[in-house]
DSSP file (Angstrom, degrees, kcal/mol; ACC not computed):
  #  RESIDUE AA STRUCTURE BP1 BP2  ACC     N-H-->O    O-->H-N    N-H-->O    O-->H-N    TCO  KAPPA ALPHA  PHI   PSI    X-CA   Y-CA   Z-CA
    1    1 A X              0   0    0      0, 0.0     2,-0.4     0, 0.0     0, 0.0   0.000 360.0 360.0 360.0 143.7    8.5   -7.6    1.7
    2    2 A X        -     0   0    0      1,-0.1     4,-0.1     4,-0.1     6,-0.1  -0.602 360.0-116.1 -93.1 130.8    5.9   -7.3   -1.3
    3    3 A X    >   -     0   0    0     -2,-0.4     3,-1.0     2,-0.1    -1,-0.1  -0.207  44.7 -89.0 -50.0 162.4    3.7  -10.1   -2.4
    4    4 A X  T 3  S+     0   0    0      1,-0.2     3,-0.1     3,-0.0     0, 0.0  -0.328 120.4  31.5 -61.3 174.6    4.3  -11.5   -5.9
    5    5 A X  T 3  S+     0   0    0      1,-0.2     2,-0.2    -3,-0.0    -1,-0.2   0.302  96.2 109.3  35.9  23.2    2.2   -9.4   -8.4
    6    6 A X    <   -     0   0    0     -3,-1.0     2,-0.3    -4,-0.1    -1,-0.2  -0.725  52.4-161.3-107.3 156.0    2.6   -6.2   -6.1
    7    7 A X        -     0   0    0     -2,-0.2    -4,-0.1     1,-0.1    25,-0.0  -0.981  32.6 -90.7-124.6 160.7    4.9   -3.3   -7.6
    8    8 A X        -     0   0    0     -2,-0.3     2,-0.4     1,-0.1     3,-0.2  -0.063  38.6-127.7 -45.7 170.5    6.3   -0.6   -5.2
    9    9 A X  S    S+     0   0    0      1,-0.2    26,-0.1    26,-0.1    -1,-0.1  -0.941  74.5   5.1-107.7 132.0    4.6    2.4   -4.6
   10   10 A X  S    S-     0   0    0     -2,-0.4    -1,-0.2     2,-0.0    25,-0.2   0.971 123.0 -55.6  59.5  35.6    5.7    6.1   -4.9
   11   11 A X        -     0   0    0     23,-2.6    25,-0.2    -3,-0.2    24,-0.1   0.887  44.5-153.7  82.0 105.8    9.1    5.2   -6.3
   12   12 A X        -     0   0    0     23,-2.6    24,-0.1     2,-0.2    -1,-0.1   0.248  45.0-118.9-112.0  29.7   12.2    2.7   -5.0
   13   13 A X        +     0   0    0      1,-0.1     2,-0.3    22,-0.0    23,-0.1   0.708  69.9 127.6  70.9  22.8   14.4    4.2   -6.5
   14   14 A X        -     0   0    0     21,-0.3    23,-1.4     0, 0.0     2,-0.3  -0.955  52.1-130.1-132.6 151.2   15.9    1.1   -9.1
   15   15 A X        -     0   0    0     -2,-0.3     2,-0.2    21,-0.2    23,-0.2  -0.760  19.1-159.5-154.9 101.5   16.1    1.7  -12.3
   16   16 A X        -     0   0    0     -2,-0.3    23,-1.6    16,-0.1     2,-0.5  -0.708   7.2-147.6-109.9 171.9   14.5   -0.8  -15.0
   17   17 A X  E     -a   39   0A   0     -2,-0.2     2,-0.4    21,-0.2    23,-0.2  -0.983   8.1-160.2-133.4 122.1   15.5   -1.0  -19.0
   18   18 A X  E     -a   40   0A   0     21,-3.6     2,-0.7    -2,-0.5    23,-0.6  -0.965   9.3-150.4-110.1 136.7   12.7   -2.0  -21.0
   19   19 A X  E     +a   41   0A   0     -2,-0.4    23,-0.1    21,-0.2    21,-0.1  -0.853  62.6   8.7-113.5 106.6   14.1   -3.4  -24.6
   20   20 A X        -     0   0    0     21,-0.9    22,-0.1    -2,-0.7    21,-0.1   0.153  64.4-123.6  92.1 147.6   11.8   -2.9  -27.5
   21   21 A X        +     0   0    0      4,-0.2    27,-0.2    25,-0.1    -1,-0.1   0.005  69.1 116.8-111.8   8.3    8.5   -0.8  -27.9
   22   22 A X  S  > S-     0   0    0     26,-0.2     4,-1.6    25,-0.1     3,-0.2   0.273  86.9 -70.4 -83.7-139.9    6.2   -3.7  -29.1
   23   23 A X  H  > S+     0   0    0      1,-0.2     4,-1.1     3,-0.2    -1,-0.1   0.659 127.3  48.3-107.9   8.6    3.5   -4.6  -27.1
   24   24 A X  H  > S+     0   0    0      2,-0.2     4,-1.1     3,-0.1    -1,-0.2   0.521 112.4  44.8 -50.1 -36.0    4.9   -6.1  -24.4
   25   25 A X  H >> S+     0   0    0      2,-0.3     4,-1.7    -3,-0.2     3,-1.4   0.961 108.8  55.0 -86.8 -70.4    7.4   -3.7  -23.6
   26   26 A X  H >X S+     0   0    0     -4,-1.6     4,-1.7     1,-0.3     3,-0.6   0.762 109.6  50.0 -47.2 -41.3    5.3   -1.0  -24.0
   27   27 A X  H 3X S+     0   0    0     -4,-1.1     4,-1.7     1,-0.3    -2,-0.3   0.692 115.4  43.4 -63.7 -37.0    2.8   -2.8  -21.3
   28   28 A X  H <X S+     0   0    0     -3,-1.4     4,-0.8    -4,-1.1    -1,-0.3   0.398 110.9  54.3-143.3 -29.4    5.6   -3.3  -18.8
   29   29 A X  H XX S+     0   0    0     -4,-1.7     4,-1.2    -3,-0.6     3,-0.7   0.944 113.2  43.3 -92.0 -42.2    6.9    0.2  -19.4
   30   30 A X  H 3X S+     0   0    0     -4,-1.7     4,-0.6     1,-0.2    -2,-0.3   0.940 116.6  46.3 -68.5 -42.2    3.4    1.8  -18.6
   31   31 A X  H 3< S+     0   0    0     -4,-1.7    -1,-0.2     1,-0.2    -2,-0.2   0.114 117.5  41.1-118.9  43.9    2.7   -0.5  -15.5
   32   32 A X  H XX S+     0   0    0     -4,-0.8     4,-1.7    -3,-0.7     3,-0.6   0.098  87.6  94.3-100.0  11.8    5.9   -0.1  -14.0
   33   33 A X  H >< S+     0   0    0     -4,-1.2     3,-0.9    -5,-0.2     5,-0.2   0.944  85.5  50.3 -13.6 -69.9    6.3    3.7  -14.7
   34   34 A X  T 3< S+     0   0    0     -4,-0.6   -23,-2.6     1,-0.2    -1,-0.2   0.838 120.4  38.8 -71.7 -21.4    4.8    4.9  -11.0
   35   35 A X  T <4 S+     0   0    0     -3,-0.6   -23,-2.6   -25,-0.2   -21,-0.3   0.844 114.1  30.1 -96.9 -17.3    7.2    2.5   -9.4
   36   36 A X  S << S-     0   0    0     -4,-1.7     2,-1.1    -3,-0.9   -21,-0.2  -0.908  81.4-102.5-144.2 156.0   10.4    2.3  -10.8
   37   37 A X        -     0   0    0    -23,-1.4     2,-0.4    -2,-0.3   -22,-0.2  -0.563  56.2-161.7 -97.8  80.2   12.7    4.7  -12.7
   38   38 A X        -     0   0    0     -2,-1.1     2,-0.6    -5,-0.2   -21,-0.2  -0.452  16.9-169.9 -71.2 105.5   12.0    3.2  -16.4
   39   39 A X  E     -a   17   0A   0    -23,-1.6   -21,-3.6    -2,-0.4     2,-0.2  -0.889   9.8-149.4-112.9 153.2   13.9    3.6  -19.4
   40   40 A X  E     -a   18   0A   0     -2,-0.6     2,-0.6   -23,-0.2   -21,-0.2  -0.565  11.5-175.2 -88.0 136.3   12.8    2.6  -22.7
   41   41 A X  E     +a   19   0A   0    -23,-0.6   -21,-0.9    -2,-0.2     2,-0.4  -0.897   6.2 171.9-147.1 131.0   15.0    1.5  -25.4
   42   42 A X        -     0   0    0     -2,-0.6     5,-0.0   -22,-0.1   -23,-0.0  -0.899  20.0-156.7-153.3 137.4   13.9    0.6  -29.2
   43   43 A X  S    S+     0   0    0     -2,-0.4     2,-0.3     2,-0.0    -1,-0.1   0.672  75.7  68.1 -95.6 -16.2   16.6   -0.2  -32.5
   44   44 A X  S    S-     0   0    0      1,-0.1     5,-0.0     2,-0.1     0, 0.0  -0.633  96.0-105.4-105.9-173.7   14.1    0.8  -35.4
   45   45 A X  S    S+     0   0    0     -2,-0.3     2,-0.2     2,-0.0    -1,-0.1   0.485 100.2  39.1 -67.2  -3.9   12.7    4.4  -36.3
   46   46 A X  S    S-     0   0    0      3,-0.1     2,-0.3     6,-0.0     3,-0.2  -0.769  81.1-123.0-139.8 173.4    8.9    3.9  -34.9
   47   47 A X  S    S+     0   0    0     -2,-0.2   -25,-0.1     1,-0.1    -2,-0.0  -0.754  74.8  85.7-117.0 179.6    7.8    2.1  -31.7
   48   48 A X    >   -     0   0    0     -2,-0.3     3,-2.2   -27,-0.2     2,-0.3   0.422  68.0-142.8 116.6   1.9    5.3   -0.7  -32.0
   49   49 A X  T 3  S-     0   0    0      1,-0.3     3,-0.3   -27,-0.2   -27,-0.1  -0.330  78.0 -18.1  48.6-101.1    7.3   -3.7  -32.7
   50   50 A X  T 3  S+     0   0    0     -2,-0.3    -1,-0.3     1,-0.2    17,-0.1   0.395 126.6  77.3-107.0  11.6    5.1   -5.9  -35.2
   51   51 A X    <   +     0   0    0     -3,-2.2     2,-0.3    15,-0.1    -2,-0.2   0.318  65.6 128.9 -75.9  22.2    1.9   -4.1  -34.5
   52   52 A X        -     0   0    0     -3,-0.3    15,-2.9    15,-0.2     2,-0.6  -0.540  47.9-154.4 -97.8 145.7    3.2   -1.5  -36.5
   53   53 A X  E     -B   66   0B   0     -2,-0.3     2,-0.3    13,-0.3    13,-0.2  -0.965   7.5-169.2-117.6 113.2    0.5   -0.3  -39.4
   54   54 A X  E     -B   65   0B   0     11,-1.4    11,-1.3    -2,-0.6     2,-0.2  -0.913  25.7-123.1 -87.3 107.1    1.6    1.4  -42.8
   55   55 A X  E     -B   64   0B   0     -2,-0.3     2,-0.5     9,-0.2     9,-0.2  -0.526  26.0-159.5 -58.7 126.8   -1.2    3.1  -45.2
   56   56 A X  E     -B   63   0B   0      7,-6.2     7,-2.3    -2,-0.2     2,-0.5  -0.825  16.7-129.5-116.3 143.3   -0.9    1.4  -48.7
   57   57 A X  E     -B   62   0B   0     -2,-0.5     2,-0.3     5,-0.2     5,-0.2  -0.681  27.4-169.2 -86.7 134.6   -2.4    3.5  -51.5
   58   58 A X  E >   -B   61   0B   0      3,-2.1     3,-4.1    -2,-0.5    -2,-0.0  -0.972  48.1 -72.3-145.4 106.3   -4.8    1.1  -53.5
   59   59 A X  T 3  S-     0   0    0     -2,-0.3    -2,-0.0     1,-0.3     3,-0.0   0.063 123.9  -3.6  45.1 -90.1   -6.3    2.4  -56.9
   60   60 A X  T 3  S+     0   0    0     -3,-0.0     2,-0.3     2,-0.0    -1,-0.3   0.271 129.3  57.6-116.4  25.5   -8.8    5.2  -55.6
   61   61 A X  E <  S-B   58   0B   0     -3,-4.1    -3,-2.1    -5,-0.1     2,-0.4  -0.916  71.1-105.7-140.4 166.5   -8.3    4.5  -51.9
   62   62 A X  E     -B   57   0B   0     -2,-0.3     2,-0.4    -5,-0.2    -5,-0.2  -0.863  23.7-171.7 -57.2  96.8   -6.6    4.0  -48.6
   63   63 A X  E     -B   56   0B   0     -7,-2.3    -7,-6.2    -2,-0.4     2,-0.5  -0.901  16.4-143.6-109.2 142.1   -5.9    0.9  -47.2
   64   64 A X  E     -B   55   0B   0     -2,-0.4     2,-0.8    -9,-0.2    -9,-0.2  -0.592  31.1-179.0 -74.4 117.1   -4.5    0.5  -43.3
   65   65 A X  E     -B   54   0B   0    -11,-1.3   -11,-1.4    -2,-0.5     2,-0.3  -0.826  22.2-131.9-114.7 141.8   -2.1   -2.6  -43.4
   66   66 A X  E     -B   53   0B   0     -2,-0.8   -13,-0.3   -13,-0.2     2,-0.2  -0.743  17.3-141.0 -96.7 137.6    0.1   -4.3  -40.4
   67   67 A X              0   0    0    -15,-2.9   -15,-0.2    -2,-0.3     0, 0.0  -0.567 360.0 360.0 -87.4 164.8    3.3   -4.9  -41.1
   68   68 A X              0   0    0     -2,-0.2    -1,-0.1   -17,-0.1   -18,-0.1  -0.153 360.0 360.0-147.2 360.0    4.9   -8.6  -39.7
């Protein structure tokens, strides 16, 4: 049996659904990857949930902005 905060090793063969790409998801989809057979699942057109960052064109410049 595995301690709490252990994940398998080398693959056990179950099959997890991660729902949304923000940054949660994505952390949870990278550190079970090596253990589990992980699929990923996201409803808009980019991943990143509200971290997501736009460039907004400003007079004679570029500004980076986060969208909410």
């Amino acid at each position: 049996m595995a301690r709490v905060g252990t994940l398998p090793q080398g693959g056990c063969g179950l099959r997890v659904a991660i729902v949304g790409t923000g940054i949660a998801g994505n952390m949870a989809a990278y550190k079970l990857r090596d253990g589990f057979d992980v699929t990923v699942f996201e409803a808009a057109g980019y991943i990143g949930g509200h971290t997501n960052t736009i460039d907004v064109e400003e007079e004679d410049r570029t500004v980076a902005a986060a969208t909410w």
